[in-house]
Structure formats: structure tokens, C-alpha cells
FIDREN-657703 format. One record per residue: residue number from 1; residue in one letter; x, y, z of N, C-alpha, C in turn. Coordinates in pm, 1 decimal, m for minus. Each point is the difference from the previous one (the first is absolute). Layout:
<recs>
<rec pos="NUM" code="a" n_X="X" n_Y="Y" n_Z="Z" ca_X="X" ca_Y="Y" ca_Z="Z" c_X="X" c_Y="Y" c_Z="Z"/>
...
</recs>
This chain:
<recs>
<rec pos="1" code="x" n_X="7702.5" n_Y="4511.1" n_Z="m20232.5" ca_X="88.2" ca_Y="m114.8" ca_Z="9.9" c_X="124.4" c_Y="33.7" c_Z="83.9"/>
<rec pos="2" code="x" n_X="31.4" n_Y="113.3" n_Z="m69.4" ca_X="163.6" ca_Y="67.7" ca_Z="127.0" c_X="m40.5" c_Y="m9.1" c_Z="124.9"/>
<rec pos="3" code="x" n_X="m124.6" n_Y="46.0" n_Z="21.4" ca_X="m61.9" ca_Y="17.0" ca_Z="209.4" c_X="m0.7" c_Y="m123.6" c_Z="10.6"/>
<rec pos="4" code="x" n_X="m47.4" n_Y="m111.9" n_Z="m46.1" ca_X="m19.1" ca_Y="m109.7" ca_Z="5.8" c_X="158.2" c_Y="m132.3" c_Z="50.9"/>
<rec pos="5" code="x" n_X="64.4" n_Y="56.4" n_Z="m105.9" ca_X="144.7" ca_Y="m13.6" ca_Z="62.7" c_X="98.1" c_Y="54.1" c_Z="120.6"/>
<rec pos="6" code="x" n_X="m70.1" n_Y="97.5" n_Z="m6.8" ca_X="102.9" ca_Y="106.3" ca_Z="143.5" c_X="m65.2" c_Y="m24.7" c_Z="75.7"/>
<rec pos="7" code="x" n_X="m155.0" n_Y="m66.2" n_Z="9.2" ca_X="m27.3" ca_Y="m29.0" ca_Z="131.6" c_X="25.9" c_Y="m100.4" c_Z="62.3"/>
<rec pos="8" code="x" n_X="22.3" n_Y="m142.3" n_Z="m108.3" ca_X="47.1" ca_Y="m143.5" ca_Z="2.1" c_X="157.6" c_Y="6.8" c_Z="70.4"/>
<rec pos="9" code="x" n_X="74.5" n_Y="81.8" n_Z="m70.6" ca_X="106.9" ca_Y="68.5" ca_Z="23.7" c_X="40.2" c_Y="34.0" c_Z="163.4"/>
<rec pos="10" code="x" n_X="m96.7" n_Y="98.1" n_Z="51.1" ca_X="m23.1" ca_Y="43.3" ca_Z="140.5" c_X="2.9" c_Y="m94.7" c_Z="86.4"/>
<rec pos="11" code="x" n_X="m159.7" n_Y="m127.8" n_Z="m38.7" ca_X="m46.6" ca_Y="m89.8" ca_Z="116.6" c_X="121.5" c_Y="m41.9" c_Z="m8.5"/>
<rec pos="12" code="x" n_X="77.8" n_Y="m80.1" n_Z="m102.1" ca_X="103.2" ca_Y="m82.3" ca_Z="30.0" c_X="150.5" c_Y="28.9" c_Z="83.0"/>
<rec pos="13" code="x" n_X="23.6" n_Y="148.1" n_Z="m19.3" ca_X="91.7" ca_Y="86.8" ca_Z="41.2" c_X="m38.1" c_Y="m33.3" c_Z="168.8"/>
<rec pos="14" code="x" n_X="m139.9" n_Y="2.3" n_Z="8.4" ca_X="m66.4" ca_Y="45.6" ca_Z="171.5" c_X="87.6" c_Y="m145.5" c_Z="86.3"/>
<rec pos="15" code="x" n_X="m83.2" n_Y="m106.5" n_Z="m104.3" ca_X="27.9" ca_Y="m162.2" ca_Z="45.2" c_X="133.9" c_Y="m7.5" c_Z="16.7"/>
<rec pos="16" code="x" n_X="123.2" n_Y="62.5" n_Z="m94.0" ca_X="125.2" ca_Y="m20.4" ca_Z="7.6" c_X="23.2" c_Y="63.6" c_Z="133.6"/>
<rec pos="17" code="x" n_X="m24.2" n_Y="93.3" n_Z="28.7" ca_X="47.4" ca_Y="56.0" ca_Z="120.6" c_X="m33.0" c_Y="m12.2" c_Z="130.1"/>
<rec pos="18" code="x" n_X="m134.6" n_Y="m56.7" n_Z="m19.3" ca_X="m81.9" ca_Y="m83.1" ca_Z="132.7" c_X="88.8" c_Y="m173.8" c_Z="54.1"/>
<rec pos="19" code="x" n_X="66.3" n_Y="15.2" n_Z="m117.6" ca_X="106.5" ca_Y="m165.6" ca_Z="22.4" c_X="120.5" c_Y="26.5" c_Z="13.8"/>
<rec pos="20" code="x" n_X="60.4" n_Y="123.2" n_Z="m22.8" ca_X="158.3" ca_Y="53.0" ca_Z="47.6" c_X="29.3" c_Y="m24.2" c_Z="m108.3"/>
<rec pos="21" code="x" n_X="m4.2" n_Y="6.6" n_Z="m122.8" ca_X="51.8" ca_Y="36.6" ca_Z="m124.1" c_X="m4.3" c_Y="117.5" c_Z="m93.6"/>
<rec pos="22" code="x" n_X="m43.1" n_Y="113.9" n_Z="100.8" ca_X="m34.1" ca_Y="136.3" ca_Z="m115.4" c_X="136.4" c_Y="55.7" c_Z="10.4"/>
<rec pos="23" code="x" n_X="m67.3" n_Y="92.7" n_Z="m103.0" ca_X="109.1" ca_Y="67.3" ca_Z="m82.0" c_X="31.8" c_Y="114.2" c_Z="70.4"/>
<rec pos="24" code="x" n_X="107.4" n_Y="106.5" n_Z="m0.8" ca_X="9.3" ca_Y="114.0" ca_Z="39.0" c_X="m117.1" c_Y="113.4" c_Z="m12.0"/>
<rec pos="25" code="x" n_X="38.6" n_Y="107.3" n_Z="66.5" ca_X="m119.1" ca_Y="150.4" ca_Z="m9.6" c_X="43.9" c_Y="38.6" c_Z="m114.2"/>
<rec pos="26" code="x" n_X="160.2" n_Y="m5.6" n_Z="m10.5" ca_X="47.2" ca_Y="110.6" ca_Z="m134.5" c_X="32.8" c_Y="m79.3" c_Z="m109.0"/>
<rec pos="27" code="x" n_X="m135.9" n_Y="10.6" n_Z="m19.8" ca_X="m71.3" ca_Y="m12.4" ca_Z="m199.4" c_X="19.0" c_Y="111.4" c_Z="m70.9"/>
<rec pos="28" code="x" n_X="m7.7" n_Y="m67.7" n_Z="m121.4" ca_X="m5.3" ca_Y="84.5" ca_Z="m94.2" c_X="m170.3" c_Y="79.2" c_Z="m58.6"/>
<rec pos="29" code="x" n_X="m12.2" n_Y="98.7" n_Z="m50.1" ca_X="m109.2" ca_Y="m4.2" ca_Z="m33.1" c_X="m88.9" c_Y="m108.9" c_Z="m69.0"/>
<rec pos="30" code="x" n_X="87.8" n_Y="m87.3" n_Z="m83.9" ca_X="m100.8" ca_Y="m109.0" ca_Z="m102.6" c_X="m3.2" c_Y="m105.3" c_Z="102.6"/>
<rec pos="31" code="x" n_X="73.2" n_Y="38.2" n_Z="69.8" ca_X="m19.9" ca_Y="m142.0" ca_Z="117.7" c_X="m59.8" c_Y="m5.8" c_Z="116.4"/>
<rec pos="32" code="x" n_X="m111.8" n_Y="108.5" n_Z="48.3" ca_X="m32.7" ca_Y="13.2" ca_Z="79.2" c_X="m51.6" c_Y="m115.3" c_Z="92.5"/>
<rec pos="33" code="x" n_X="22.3" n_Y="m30.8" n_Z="92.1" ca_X="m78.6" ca_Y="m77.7" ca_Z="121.5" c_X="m19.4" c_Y="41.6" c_Z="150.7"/>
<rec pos="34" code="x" n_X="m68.3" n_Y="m93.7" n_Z="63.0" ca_X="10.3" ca_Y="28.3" ca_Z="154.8" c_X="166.1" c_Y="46.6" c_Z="49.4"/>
<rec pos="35" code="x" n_X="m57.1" n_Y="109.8" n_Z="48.3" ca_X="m53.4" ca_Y="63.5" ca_Z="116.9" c_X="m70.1" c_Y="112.5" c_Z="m143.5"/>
<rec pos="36" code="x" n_X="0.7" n_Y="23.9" n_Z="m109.6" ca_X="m67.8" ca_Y="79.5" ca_Z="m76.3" c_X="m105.6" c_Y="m79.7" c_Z="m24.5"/>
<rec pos="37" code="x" n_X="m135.0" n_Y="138.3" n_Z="27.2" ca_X="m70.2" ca_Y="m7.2" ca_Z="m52.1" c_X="m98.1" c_Y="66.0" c_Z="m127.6"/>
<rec pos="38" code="x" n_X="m76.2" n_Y="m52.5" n_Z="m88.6" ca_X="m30.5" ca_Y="91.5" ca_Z="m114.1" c_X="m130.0" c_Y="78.9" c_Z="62.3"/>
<rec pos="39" code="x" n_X="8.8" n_Y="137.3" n_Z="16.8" ca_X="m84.9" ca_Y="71.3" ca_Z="92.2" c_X="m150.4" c_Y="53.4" c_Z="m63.2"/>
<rec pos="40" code="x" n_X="63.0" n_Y="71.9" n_Z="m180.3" ca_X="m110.4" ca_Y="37.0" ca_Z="m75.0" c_X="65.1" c_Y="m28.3" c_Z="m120.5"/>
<rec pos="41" code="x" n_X="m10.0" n_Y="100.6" n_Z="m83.8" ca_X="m47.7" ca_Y="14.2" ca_Z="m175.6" c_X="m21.7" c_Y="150.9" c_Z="6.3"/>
<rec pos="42" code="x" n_X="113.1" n_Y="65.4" n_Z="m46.2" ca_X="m55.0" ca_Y="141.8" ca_Z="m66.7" c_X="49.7" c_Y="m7.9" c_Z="m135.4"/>
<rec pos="43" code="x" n_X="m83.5" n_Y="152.8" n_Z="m39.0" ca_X="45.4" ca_Y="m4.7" ca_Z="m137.4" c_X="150.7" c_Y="55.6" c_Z="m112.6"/>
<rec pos="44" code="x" n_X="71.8" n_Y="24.9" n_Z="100.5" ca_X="99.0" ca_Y="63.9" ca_Z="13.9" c_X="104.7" c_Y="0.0" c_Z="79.6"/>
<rec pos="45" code="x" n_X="138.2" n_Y="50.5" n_Z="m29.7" ca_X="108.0" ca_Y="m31.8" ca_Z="95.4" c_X="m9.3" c_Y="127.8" c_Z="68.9"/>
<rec pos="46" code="x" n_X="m4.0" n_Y="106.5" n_Z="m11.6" ca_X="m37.7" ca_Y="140.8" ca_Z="78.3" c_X="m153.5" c_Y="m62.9" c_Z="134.4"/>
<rec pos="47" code="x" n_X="m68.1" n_Y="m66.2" n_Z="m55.1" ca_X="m97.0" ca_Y="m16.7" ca_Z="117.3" c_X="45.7" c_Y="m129.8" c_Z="87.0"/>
<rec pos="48" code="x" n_X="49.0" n_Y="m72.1" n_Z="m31.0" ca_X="79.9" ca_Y="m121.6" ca_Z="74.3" c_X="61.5" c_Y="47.5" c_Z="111.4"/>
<rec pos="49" code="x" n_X="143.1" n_Y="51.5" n_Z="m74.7" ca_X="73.1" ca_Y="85.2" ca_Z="101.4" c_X="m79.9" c_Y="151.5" c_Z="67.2"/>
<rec pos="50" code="x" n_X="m76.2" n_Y="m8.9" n_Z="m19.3" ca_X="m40.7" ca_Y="143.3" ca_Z="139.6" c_X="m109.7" c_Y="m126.3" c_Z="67.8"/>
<rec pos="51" code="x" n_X="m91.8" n_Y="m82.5" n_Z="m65.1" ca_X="m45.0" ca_Y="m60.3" ca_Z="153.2" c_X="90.7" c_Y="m108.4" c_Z="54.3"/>
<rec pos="52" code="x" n_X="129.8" n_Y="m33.8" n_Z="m75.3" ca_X="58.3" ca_Y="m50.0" ca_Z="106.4" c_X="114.7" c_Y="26.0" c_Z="109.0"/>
<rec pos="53" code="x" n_X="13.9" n_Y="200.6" n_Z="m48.9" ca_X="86.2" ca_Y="96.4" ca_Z="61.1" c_X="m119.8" c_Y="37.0" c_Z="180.7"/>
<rec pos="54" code="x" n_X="m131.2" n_Y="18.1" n_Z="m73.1" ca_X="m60.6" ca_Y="m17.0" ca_Z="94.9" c_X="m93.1" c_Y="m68.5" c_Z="145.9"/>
<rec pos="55" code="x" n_X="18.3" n_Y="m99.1" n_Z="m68.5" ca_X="m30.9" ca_Y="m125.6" ca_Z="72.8" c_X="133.1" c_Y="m15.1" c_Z="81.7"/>
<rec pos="56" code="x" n_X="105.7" n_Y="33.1" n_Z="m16.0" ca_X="126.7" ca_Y="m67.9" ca_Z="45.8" c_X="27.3" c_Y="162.7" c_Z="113.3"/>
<rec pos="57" code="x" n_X="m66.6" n_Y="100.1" n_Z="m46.8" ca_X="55.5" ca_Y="123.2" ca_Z="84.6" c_X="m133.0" c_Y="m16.5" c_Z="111.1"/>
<rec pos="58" code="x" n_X="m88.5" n_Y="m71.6" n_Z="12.9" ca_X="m134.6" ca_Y="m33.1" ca_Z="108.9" c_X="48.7" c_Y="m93.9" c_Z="32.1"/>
<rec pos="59" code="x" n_X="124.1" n_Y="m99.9" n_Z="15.5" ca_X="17.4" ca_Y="m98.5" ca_Z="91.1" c_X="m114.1" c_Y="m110.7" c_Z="m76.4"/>
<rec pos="60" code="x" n_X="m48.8" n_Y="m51.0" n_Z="m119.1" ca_X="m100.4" ca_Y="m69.7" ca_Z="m2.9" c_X="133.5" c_Y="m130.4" c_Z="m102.6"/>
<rec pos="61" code="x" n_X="79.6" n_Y="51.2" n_Z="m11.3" ca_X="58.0" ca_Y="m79.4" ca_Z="m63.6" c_X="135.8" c_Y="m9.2" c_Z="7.8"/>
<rec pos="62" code="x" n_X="152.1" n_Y="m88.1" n_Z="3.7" ca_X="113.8" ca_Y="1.2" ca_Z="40.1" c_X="92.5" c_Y="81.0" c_Z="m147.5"/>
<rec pos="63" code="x" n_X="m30.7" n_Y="m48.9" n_Z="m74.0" ca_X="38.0" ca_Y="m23.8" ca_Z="m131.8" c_X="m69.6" c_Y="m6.5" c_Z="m132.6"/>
<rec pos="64" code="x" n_X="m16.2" n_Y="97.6" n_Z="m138.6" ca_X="m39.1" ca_Y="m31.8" ca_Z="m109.7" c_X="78.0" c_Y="m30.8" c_Z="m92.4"/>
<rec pos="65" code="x" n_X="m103.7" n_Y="m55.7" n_Z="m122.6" ca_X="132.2" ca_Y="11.3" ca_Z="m139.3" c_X="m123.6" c_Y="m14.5" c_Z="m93.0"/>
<rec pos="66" code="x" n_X="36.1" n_Y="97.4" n_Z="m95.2" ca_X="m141.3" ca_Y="m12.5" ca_Z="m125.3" c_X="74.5" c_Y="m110.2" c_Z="m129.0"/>
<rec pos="67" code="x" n_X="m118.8" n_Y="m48.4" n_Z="m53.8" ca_X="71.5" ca_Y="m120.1" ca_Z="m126.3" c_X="m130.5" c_Y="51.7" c_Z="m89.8"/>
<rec pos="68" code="x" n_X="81.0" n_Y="60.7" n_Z="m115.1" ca_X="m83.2" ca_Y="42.3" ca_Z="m131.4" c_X="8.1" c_Y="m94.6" c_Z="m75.2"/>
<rec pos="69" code="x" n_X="m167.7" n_Y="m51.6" n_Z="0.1" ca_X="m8.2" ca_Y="m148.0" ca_Z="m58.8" c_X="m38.4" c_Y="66.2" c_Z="m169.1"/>
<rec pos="70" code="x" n_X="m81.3" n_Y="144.0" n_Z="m5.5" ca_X="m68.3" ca_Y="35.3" ca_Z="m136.9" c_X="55.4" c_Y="156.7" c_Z="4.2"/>
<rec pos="71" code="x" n_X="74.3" n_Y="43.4" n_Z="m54.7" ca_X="48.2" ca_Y="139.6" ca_Z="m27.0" c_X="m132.6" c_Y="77.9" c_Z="27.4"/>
<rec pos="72" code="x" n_X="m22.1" n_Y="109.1" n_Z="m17.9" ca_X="m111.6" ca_Y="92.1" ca_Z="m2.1" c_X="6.3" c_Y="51.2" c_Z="m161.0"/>
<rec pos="73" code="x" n_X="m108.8" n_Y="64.7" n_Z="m71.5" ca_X="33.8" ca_Y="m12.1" ca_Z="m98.6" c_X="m141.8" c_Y="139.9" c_Z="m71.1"/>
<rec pos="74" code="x" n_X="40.4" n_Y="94.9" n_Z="m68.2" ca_X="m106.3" ca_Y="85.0" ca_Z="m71.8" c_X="m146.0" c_Y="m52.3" c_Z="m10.6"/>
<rec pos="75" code="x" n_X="m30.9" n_Y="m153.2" n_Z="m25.8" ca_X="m104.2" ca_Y="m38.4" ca_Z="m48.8" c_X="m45.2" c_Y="m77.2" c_Z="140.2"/>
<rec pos="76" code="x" n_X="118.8" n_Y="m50.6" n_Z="72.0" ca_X="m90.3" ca_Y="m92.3" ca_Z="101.1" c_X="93.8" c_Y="8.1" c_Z="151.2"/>
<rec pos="77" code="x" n_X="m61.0" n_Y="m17.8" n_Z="103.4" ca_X="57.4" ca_Y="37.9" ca_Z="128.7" c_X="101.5" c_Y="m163.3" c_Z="41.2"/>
<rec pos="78" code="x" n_X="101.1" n_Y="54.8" n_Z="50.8" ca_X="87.2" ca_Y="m125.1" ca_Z="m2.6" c_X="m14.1" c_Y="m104.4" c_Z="117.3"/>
<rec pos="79" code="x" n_X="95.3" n_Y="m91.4" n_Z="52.6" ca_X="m38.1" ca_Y="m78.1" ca_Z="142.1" c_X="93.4" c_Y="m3.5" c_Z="63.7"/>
<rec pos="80" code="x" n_X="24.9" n_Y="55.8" n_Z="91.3" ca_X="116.2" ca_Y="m7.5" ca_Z="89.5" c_X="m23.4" c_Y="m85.5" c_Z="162.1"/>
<rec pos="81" code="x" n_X="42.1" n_Y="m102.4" n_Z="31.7" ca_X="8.5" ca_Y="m52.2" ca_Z="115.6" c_X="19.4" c_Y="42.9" c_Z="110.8"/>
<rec pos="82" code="x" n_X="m57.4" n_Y="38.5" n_Z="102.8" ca_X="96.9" ca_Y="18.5" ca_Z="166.6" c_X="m3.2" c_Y="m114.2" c_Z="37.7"/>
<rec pos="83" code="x" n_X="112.2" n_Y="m19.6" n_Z="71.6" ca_X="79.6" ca_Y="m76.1" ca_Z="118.1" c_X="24.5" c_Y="31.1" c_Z="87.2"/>
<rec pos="84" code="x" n_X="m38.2" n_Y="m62.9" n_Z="122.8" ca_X="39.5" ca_Y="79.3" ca_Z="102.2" c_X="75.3" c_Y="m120.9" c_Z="107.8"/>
<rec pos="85" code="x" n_X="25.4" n_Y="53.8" n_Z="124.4" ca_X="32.4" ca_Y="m108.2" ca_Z="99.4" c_X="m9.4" c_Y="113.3" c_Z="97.3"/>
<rec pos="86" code="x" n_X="m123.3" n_Y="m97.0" n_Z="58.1" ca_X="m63.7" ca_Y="74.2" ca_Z="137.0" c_X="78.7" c_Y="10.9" c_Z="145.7"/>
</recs>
């Protein structure tokens, strides 16, 4: 249901800005939009930040920011977001 919203979220963000009404680059993490994009899903904030230390040191990307949607946890692997802006 959350993907379901952040993507509703996105298209509409896209439409706002395709009409001269978007919002700034410098969001907050809970607020992410265009020019960010949501890149993957790891399970962890240690793996977030190194593929998005590395992606960004290959020129494949301008900018990251990880958003820990599920902690990581003894019993179960957590969810962490990349963002990027290409």
C-alpha cells in the first residue's frame, strides 16, 4: 500500500512539474520527489550507503540519500530505500 502511494505520489509530483509547479531538489528525506529517484531496496543502511557511495564514485549517479523504511533486525532483514538523482 506505501509503494502504492509513493508512486501516486511520484506520477503526480512528475505532472506538477511538467506544468511549472514543482517543488524544489532540496527535500527532505520523507519528502522525496523529482529530480529523486527511488533506485532499489536493500536490506540495510550499511548496504544503501556503499551502493550509493558507489554508484555516485562511477559517475552513474549525481546524488544519493538512503530512507530506512524497516530497521534491520536479529530475526528479519530490514528495508532501506535508495534515491538517487541521475
Amino acid at each position: 500500500m506505501k509503494r502504492m502511494i509513493v508512486g501516486l505520489g511520484l506520477t503526480l509530483a512528475g505532472v506538477l512539474i511538467a506544468t511549472g509547479f514543482g517543488t524544489s531538489a532540496n527535500a527532505a528525506t520523507a519528502t522525496l520527489g523529482p529530480p529523486w529517484v527511488l533506485y532499489k531496496d536493500l536490506p540495510d543502511p550499511a548496504a544503501c550507503n556503499s551502493a550509493g557511495y558507489y554508484f555516485e564514485q562511477q559517475g552513474i549517479i549525481q546524488e544519493y540519500s538512503c530512507d530506512e523504511i524497516v530497521p534491520p533486525s536479529p530475526d528479519a532483514r530490514g528495508d532501506v530505500e535508495l534515491w538517487v538523482i541521475f
